[in-house]
TIMI-2910 file (N, C-alpha, C, CB; in pm, 1 decimal, decimal comma, always signed):
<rs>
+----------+----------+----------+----------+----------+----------+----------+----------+----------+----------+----------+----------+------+
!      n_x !      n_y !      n_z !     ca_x !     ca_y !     ca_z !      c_x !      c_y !      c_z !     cb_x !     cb_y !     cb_z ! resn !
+----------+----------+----------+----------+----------+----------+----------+----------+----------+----------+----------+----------+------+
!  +7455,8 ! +14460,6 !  +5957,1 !  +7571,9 ! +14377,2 !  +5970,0 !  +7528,0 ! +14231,3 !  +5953,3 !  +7642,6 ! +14400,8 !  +6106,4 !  Unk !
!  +7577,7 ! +14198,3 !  +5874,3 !  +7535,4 ! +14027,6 !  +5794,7 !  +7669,7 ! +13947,2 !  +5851,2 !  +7532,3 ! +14022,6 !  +5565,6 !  Unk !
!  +7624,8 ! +13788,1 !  +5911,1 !  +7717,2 ! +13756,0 !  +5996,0 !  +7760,5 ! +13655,0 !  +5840,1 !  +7667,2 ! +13687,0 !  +6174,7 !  Unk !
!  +7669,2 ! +13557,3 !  +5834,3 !  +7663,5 ! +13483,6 !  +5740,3 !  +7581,9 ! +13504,9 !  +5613,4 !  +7638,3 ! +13389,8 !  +5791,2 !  Unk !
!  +7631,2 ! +13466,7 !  +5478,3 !  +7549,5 ! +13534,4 !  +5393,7 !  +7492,6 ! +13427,8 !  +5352,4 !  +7602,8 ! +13622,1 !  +5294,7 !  Unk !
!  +7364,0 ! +13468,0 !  +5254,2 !  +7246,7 ! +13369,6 !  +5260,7 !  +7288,9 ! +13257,5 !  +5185,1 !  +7109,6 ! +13424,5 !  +5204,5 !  Unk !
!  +7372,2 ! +13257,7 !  +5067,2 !  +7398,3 ! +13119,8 !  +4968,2 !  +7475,2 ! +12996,7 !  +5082,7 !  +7534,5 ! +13169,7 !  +4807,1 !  Unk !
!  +7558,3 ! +13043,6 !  +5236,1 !  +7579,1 ! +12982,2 !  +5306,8 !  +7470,7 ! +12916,2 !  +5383,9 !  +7650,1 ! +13037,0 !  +5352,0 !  Unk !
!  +7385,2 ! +13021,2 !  +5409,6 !  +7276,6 ! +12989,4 !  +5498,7 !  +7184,3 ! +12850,7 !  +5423,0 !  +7178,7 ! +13142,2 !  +5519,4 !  Unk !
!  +7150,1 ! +12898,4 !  +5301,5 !  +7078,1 ! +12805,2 !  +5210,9 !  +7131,8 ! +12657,1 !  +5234,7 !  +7099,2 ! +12850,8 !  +5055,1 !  Unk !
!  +7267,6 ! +12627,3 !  +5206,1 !  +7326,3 ! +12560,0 !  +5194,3 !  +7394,4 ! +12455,9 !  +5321,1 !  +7379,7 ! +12626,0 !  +5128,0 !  Unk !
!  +7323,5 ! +12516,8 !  +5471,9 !  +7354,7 ! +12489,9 !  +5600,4 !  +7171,1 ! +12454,8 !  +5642,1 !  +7452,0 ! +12638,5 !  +5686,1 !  Unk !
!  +7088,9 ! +12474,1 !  +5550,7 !  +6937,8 ! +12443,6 !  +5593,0 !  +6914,9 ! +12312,1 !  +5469,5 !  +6809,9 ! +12611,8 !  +5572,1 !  Unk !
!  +6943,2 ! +12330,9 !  +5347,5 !  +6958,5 ! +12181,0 !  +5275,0 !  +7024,7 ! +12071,5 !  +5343,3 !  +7037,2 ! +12189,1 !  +5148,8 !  Unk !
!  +7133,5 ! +12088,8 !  +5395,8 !  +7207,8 ! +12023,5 !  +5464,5 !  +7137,4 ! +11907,0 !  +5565,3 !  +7279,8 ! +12121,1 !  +5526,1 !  Unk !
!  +7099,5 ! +12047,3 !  +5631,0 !  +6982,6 ! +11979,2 !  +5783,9 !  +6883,2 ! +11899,6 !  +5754,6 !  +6887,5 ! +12092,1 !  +5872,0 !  Unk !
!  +6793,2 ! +11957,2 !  +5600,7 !  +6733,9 ! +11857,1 !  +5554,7 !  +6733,9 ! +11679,3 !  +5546,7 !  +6743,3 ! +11899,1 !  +5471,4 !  Unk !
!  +6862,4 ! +11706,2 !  +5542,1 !  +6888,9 ! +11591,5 !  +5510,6 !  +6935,0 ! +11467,4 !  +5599,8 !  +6961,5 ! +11615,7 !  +5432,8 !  Unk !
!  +6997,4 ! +11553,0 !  +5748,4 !  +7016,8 ! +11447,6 !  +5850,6 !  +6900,4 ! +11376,3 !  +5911,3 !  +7085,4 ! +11502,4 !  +5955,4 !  Unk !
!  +6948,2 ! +11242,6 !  +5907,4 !  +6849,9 ! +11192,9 !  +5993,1 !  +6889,3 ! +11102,0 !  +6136,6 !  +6769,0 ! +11111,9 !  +5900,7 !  Unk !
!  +6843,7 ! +11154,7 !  +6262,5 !  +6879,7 ! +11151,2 !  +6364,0 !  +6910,1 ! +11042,5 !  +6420,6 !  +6820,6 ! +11201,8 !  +6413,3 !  Unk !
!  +6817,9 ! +10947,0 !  +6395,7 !  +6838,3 ! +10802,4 !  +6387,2 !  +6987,9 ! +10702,9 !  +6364,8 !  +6755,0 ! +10778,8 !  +6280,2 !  Unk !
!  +7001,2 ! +10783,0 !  +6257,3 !  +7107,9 ! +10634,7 !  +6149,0 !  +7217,1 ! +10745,3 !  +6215,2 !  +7097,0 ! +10600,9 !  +5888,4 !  Unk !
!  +7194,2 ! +10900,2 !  +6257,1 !  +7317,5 ! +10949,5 !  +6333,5 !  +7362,0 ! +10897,9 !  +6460,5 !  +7304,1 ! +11076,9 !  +6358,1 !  Unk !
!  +7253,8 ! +10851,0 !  +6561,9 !  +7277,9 ! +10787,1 !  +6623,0 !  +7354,7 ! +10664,1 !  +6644,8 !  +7214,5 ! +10793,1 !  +6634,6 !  Unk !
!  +7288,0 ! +10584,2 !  +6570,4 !  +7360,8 ! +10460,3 !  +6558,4 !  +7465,2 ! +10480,8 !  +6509,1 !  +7308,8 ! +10365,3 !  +6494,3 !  Unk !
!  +7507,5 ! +10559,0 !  +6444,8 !  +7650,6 ! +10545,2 !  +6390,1 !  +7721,0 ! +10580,6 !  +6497,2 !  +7691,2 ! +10630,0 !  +6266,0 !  Unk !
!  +7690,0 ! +10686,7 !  +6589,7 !  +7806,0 ! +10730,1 !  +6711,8 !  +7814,8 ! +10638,0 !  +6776,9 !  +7785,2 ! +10842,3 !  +6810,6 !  Unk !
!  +7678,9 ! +10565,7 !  +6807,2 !  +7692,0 ! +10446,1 !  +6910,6 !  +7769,7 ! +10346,1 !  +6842,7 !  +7549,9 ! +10380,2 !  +6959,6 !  Unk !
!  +7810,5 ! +10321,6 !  +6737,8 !  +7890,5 ! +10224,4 !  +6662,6 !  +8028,9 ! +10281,8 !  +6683,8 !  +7847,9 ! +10208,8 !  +6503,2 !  Unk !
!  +8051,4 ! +10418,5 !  +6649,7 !  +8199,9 ! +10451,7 !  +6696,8 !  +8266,4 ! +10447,3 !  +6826,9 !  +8221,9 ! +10567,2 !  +6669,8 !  Unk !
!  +8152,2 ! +10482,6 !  +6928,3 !  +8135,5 ! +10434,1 !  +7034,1 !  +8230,7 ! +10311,3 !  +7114,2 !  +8021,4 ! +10406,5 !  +7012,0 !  Unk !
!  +8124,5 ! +10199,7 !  +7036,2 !  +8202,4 ! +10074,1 !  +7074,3 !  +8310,0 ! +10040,4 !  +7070,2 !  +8178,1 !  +9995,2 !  +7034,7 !  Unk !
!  +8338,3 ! +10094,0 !  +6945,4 !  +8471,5 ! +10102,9 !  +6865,4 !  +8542,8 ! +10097,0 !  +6930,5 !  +8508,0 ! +10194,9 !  +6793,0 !  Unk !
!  +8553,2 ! +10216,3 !  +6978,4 !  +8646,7 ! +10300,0 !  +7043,6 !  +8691,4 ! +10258,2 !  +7192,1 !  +8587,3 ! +10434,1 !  +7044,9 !  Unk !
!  +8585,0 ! +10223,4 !  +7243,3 !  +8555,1 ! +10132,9 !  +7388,9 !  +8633,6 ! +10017,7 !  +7352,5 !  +8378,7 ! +10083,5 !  +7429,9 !  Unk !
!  +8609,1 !  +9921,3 !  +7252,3 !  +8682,0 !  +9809,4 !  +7251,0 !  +8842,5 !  +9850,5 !  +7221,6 !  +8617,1 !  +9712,2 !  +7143,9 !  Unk !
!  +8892,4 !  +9937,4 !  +7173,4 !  +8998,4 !  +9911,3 !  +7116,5 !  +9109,9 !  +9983,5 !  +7244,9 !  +8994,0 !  +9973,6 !  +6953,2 !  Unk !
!  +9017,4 ! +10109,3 !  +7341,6 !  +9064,3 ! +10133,9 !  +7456,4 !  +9036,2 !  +9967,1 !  +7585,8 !  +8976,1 ! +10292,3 !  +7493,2 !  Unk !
!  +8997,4 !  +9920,9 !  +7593,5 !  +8987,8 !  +9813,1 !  +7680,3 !  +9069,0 !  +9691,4 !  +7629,8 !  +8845,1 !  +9779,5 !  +7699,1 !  Unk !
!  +9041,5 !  +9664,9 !  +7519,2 !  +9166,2 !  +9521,8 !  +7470,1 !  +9271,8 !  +9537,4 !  +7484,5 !  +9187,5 !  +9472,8 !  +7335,0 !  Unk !
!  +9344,5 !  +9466,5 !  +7568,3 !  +9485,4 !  +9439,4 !  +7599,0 !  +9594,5 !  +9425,8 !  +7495,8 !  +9487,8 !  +9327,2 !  +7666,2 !  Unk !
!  +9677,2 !  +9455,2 !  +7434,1 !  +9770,2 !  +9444,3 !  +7292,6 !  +9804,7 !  +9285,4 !  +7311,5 !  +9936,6 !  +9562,7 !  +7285,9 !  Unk !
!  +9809,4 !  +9253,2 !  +7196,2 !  +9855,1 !  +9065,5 !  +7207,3 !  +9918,6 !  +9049,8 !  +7310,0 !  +9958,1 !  +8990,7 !  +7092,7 !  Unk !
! +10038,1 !  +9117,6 !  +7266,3 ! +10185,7 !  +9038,2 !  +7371,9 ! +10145,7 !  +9058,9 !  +7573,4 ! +10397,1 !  +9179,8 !  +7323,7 !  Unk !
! +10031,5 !  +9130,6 !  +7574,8 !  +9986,0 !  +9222,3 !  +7668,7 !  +9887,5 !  +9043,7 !  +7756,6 !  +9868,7 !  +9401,7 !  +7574,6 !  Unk !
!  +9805,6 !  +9045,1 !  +7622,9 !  +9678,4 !  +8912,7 !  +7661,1 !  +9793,6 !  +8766,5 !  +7685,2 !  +9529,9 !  +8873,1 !  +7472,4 !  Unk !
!  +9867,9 !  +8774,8 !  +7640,0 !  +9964,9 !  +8657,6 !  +7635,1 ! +10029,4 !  +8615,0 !  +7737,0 ! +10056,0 !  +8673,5 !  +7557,3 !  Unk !
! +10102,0 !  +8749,5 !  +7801,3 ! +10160,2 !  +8728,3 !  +7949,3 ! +10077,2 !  +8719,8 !  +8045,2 ! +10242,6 !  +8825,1 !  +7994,6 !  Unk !
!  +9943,8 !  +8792,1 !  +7999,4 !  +9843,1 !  +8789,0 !  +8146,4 !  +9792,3 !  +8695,8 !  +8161,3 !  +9733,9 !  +8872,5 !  +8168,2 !  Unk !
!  +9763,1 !  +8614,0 !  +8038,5 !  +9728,9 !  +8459,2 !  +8030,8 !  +9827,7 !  +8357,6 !  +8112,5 !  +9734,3 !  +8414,2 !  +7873,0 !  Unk !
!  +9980,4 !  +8358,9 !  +8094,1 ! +10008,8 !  +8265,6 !  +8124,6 ! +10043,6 !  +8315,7 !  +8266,2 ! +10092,1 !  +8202,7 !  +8038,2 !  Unk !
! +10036,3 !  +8407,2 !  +8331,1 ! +10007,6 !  +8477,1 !  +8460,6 !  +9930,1 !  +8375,1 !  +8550,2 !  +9919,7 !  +8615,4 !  +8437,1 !  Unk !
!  +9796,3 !  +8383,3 !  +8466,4 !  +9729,2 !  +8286,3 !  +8540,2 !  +9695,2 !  +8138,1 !  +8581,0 !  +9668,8 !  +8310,0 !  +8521,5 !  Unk !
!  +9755,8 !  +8145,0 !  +8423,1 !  +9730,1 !  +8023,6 !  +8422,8 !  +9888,9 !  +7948,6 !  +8585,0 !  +9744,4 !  +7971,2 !  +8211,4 !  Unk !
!  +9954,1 !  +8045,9 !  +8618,2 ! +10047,1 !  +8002,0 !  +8660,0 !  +9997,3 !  +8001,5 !  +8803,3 ! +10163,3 !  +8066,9 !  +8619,3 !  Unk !
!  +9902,7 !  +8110,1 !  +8843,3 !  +9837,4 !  +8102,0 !  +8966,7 !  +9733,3 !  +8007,1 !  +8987,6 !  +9789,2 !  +8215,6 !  +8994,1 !  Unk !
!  +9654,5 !  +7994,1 !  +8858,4 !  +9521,3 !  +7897,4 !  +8891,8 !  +9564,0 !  +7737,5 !  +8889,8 !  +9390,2 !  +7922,1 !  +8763,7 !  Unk !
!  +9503,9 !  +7682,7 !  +8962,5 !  +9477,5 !  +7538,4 !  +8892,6 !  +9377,0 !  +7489,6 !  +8810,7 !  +9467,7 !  +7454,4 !  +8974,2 !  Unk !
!  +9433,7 !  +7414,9 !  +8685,2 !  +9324,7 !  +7329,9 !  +8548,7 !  +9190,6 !  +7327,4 !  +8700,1 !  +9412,3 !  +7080,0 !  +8454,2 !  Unk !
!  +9072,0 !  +7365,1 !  +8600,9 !  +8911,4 !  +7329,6 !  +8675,6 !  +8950,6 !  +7182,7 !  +8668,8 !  +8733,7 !  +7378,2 !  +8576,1 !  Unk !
!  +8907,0 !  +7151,3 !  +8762,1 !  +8861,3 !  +7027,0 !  +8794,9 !  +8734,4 !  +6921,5 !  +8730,3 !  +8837,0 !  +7054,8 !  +8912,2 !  Unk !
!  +8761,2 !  +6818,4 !  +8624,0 !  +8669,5 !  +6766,0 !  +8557,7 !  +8490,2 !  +6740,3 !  +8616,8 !  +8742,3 !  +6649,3 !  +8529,1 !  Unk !
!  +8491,2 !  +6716,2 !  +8773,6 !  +8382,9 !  +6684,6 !  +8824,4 !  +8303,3 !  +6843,5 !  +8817,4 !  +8410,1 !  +6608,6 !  +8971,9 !  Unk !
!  +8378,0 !  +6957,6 !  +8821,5 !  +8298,8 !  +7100,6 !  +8818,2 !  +8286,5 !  +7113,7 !  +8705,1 !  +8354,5 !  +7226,7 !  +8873,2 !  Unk !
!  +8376,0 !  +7115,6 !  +8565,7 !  +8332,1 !  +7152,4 !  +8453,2 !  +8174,2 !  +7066,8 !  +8397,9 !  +8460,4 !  +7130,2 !  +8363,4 !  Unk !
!  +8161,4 !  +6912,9 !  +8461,4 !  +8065,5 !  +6834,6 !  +8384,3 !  +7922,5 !  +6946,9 !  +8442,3 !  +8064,3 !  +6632,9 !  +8437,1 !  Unk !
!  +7958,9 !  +6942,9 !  +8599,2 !  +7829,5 !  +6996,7 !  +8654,0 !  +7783,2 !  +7146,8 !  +8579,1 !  +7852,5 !  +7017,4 !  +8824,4 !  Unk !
!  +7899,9 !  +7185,8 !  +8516,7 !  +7877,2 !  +7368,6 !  +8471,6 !  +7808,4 !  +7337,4 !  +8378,1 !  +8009,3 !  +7483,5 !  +8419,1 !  Unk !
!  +7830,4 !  +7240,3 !  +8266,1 !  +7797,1 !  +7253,1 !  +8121,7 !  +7642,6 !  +7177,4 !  +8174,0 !  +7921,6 !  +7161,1 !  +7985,2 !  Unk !
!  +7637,5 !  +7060,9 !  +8240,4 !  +7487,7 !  +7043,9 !  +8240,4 !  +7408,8 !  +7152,6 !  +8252,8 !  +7446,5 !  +6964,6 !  +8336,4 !  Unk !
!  +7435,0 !  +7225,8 !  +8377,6 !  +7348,4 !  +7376,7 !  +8406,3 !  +7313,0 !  +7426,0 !  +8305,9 !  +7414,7 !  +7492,3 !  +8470,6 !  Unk !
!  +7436,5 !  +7471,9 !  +8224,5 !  +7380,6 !  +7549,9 !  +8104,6 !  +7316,6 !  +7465,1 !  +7995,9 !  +7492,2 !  +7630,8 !  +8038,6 !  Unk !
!  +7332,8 !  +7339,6 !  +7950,5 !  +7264,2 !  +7257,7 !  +7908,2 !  +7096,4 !  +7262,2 !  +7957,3 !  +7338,3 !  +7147,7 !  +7939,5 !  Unk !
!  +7083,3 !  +7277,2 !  +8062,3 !  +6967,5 !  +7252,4 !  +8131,6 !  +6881,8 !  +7389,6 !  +8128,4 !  +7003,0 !  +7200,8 !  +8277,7 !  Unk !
!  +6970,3 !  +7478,4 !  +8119,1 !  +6922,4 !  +7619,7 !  +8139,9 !  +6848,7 !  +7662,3 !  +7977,1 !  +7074,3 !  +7731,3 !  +8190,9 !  Unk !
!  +6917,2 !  +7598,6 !  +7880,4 !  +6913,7 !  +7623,6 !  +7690,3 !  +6808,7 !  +7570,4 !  +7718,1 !  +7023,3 !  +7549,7 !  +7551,0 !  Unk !
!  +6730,2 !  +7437,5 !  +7759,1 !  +6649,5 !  +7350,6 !  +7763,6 !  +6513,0 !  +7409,4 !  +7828,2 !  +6711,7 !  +7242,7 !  +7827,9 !  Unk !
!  +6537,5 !  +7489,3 !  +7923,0 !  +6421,4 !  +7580,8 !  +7981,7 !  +6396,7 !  +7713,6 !  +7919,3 !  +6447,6 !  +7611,8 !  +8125,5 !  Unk !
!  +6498,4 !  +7783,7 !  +7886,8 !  +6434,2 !  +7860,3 !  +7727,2 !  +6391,7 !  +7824,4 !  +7627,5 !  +6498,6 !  +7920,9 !  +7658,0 !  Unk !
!  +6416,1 !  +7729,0 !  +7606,5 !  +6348,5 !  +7648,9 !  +7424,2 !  +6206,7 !  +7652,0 !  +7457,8 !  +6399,3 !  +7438,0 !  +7369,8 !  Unk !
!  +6183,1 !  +7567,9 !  +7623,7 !  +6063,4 !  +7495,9 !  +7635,0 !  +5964,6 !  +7622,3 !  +7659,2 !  +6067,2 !  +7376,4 !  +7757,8 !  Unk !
!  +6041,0 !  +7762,4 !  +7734,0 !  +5947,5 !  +7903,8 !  +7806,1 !  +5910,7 !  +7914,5 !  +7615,3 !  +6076,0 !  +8097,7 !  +7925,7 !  Unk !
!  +6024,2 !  +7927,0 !  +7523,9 !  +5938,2 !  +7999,6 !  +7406,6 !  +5846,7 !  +7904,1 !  +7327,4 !  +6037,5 !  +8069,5 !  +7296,3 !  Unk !
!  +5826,7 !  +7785,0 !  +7321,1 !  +5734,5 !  +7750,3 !  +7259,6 !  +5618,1 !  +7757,1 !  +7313,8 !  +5753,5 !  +7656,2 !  +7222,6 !  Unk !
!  +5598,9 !  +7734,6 !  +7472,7 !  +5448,6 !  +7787,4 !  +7533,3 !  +5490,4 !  +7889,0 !  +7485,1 !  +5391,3 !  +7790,0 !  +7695,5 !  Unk !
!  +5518,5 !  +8012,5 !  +7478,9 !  +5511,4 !  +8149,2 !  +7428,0 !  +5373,8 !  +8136,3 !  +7308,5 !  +5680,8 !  +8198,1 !  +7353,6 !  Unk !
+----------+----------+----------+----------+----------+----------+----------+----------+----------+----------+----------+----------+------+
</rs>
């Protein structure tokens, strides 16, 4: 009793030949994301109301916190540049 016959079989072992596990990978992990992003993003009209949501609860940052944020990170770019050139 023959389940599959061999010109199938042949043709299911060329096949295999030929995947390579790697670039299969990455591709799922690419659909992956995909798929992740497009389940997590909010629909426009969705990001629009939730925006002005907040903006209705929060108050504008305050100029004296934004200067201090951007130095930090200013300061922070400045200590990676300097870690990779001793590198």
């Amino acid at each position: 009793m023959r389940f599959i016959d061999e010109q199938t079989k042949e043709q299911l072992r060329q096949r295999y030949q030929l995947l390579n596990p790697a670039q299969l990978k990455r591709q799922l992990e690419r659909w992956q994301r995909k798929l992740l992003a497009t389940a997590v993003r909010p629909r426009r009209n969705q990001r629009q109301s939730a925006t002005k949501r907040r903006a209705a609860r929060q108050p504008a940052v305050e100029m004296p916190r934004l200067r201090k944020a951007t130095k930090s990170v200013a300061s922070l770019s400045r200590l990676e540049k300097s870690a990779q050139k001793a590198a």
